[in-house]
N, C-alpha and C positions, 0 to 999 in steps of 0.2 A: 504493500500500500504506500508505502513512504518512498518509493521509484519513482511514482508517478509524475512527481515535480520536477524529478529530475533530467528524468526524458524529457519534459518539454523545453524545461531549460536549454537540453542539449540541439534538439530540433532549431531553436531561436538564431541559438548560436550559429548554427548549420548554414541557415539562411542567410544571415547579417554577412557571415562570411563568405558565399555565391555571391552576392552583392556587392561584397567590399573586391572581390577577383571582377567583378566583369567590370565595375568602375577603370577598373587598375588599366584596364587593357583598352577601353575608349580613349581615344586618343583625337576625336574627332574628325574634318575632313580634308583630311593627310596627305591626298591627294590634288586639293584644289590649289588653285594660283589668288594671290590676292590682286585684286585691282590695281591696286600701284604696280603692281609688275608684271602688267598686258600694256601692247600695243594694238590699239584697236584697229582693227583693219575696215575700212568703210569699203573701198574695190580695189579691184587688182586689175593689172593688164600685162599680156604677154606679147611681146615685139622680137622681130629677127633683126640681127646688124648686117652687115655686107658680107659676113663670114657666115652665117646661116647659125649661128651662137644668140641662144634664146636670153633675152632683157625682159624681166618679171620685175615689174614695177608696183610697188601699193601703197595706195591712199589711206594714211595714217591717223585721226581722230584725235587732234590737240586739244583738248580743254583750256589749258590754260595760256593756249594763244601762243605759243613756239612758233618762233620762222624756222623757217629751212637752214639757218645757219647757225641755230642752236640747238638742232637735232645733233644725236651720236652716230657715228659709223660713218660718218661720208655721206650723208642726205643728199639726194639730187632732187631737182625741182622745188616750185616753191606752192606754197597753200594758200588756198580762197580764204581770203576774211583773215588769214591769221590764225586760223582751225585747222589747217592739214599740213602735212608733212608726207612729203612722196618722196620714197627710198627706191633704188633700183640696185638689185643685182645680176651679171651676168653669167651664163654658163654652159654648157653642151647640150644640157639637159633644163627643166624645171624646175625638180627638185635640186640643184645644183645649183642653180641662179637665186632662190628661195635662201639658201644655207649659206649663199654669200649677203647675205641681208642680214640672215639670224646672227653671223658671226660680228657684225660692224653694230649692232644693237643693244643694249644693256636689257634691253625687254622682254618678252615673249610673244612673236605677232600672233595673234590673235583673229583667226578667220571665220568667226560665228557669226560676226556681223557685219560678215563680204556681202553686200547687198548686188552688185555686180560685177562680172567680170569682161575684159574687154579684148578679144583678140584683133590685135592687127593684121592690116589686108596680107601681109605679104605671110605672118603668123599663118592666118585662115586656109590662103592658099598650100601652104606648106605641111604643118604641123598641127593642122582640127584635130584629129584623133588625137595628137599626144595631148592636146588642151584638154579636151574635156576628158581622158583617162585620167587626167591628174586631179579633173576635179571631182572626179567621181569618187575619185580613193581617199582623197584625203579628208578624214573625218569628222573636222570641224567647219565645212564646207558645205552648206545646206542645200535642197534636194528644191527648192524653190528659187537660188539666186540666180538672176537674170543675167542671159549671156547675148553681149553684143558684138559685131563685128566694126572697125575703124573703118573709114575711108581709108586712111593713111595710117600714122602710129597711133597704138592703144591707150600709150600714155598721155599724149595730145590730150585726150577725152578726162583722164583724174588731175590733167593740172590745168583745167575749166574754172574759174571763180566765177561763179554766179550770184547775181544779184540779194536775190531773196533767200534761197535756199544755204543753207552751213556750207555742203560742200556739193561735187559734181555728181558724186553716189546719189544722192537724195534726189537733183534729177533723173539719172537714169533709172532710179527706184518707180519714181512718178511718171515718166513719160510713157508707158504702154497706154496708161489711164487714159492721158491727158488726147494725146495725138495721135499716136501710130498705128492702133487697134492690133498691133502685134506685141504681144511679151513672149518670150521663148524662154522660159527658167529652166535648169539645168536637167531638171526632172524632165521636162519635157523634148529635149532636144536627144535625151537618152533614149526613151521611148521613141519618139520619130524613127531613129537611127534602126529598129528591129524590123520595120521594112525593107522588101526585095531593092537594093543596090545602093541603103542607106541613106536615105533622102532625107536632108535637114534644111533648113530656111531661118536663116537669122535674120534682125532687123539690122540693117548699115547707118550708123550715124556718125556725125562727124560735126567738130565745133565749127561755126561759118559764122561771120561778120554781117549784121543784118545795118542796112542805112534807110536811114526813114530821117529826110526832110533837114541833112546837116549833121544828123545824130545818128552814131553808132555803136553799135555793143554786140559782145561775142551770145551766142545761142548753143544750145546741143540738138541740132535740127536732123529728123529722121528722112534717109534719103531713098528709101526702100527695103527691099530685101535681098540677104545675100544666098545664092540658091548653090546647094553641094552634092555631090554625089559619089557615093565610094569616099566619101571623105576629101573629094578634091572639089574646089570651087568652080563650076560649070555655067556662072551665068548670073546676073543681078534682073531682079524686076523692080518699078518703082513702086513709090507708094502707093498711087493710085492702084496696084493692079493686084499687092499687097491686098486690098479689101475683098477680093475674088478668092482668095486661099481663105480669108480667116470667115467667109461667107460659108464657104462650102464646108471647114472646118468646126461651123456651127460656134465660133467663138468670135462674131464680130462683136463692137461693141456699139459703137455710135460714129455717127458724121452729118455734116451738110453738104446737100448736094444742090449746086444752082442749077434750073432746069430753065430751058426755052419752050414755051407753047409755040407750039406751030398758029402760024398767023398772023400772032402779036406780039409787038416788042417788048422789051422789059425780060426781067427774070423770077421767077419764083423760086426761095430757098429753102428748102424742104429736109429740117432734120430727122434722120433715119435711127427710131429706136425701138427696142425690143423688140430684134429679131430673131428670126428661130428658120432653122433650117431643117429639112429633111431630104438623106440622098438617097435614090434608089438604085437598085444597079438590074438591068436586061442581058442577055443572052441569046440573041434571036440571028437565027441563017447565022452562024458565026461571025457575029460583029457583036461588039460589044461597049453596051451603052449603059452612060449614067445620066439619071434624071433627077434634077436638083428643084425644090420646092422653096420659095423663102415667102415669108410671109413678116410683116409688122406693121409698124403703124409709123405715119409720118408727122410731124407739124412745123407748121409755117412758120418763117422764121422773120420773113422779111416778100415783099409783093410787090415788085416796080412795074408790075404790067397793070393795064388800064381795067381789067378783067372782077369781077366783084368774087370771091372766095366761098360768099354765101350758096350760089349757083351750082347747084347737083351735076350742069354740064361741065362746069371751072373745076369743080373737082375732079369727076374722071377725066379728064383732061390732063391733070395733075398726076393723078396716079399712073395713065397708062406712062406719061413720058418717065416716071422713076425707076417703073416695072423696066421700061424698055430699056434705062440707063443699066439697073444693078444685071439683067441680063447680060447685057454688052461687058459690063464690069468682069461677070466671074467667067464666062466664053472667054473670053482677053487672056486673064490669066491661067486658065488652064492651058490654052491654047501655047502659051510660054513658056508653061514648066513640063508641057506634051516635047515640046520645041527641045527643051534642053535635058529633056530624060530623067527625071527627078519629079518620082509619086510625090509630093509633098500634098498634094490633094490629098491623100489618103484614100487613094482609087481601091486600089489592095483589099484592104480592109472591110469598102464596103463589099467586094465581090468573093471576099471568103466569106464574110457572113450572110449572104446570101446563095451564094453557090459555090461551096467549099469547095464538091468534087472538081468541077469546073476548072477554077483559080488552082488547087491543088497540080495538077496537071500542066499550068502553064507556068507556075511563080516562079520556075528555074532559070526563067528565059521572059520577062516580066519584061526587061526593057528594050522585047519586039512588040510587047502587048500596049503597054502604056500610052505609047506616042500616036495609036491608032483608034484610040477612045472615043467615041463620040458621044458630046454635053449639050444635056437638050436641058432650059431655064424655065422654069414659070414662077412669075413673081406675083405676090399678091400681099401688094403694101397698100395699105386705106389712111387714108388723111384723117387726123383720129382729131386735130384742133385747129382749124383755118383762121385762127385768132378773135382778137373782140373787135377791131374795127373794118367796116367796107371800103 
């Protein structure tokens, strides 16, 4: 009877001591980096020199307002606002030119929040694959960060000081939004690529000098798209023809479109939103067709024609000529990337899932099939607000 106390005693003890051992060994997280000693990465860009030796350049997140010549390691380039700092390393490789960075830096770069990355033309042409394998591997590299292609150098594009924005990242974070109705994030450029002959379409931009009336200032203006295949660069489309991929792709977003009534002068400006697309794919007497459906609603934007809006005639009037534009729009560009052999349509796609056996039989040899495609359009956009005044 008189044990009793004392097994529970020992029990107690038993416990406090489990407790007092697993304390002992929290050490908590041991792994992590503290903030002061990240260099935050805003973008990267990768350029070739005249020796074909890869320059990996990245846009660094100054808080407390460093130039370029009080950065560590040999800083090249100088930052928007007084907030960036661009480092470039070179080297045979990627990761080689990256490790000539980490070595001239007291910090740890930091690429969670690479919002984009930027290959230059001659990059693109050369070494796509090696870009995007590096950004696939490397695991601080998110599966969403947007990849653009230069006109010229990559770096051009991170050593942009822009107006309003912190730095040039924050543009090109924002610009699919704003203008281009194309973003290609890295996830998506991966995916593209498991199509018959690799077909990818980046957008092309490049800083340009805009003059308006005496006054000028640099931009990050979108000049198209750049169109690859097998991983080599096979051809550019512009923008405008840009909106017939990402129509068909069922990921347009918005635009205006100024239209002409047959008749009457003036223009009617019709923004095009909430659209939706649906492709179908045929197989008939061996030809092989896809049938593209798009459908939304339009509103006026602006009416210099003498024409009253209120008018049931004014309206289909309206709508056949937008029908008839976004037609001409997505025929154009198919008819382009038919031209230069690059599904980036996602032609494939729709004709495996629809006739597997079919496509199965030919994807070997997809790029005798492609280019022979025939895109039939029916649009059906309805003017959803003709505005408040006649």
């Amino acid at each position: 009877m008189f044990l009793l106390p004392d097994l529970l005693k020992v029990k107690r003890l038993s416990v406090i001591l489990s407790l007092l051992c697993s304390f002992s060994v929290m050490t908590g997280c041991w792994d992590q980096k503290e903030l002061n000693t990240l260099a935050i990465v805003t973008a990267s860009s990768f350029d070739l020199d005249e020796n074909n030796n890869v320059i990996v350049s990245v846009q660094i997140f100054t808080p407390t307002g460093m130039s370029s010549s009080e950065g560590s390691g040999g800083s090249s380039g100088t930052g928007g606002q007084g907030a960036n700092l661009i480092l470039s390393g070179k080297g045979s490789t990627i990761s080689e030119a990256v490790n000539n960075i980490e070595t001239r830096v007291p910090r740890h770069l930091f690429r969670g929040q690479n919002s984009a990355i930027v290959f230059g033309h001659h990059f693109a042409e050369k070494r796509l694959k090696e870009g995007l394998d590096y950004a696939a591997r490397f695991y601080e590299i998110k599966e969403r960060t947007l990849i653009y292609v230069a006109k010229d150098q990559g770096v051009d594009l991170l050593q942009y000081r822009p107006n309003i924005e912190r730095n040039s990242a924050d543009v090109m974070e924002y610009l699919p939004e704003k203008d281009a109705n194309l973003g290609m994030s890295l996830k998506d450029v991966i995916l593209m690529r498991l199509g018959p002959n690799k077909p990818v379409i980046l957008p092309m931009i490049e800083v340009k000098k805009i003059h308006v009336k005496g006054y000028s200032e640099e931009q990050i203006v979108n000049l198209g798209s750049a169109i690859f295949s097998n991983d080599h660069l096979v051809g550019t489309i512009s923008r405008h023809d840009t909106y017939g991929q990402r129509l068909i792709y069922n990921e347009f977003g918005q635009t205006t479109f100024p239209l002409h009534l047959k008749g009457h002068s003036g223009q009617v400006s019709l923004n095009i939103q909430n659209v939706k697309t649906a492709t179908h794919s045929t197989i008939k007497n061996g030809k092989w067709i896809i049938t593209v459906k798009v459908s939304g609603k339009g509103i006026v934007f602006e009416n210099t024609t003498n024409q009253s809006l209120f008018k049931v005639k004014t309206e289909h009037k309206i709508e056949k000529e937008v029908n008839k534009r976004l037609r001409s729009v997505i025929i154009r560009s198919a008819k382009q990337t038919q031209k230069l052999n690059s599904d980036v349509m996602n032609f494939h796609g729709v004709f495996y899932r629809e006739h597997s056996d079919e496509y199965n039989k030919v994807s070997h040899n997809w790029k005798d099939i492609y280019p022979r495609i025939d895109v039939k359009v029916h649009g059906h956009i309805n003017v959803y607000d003709p505005g408040m005044i006649d």
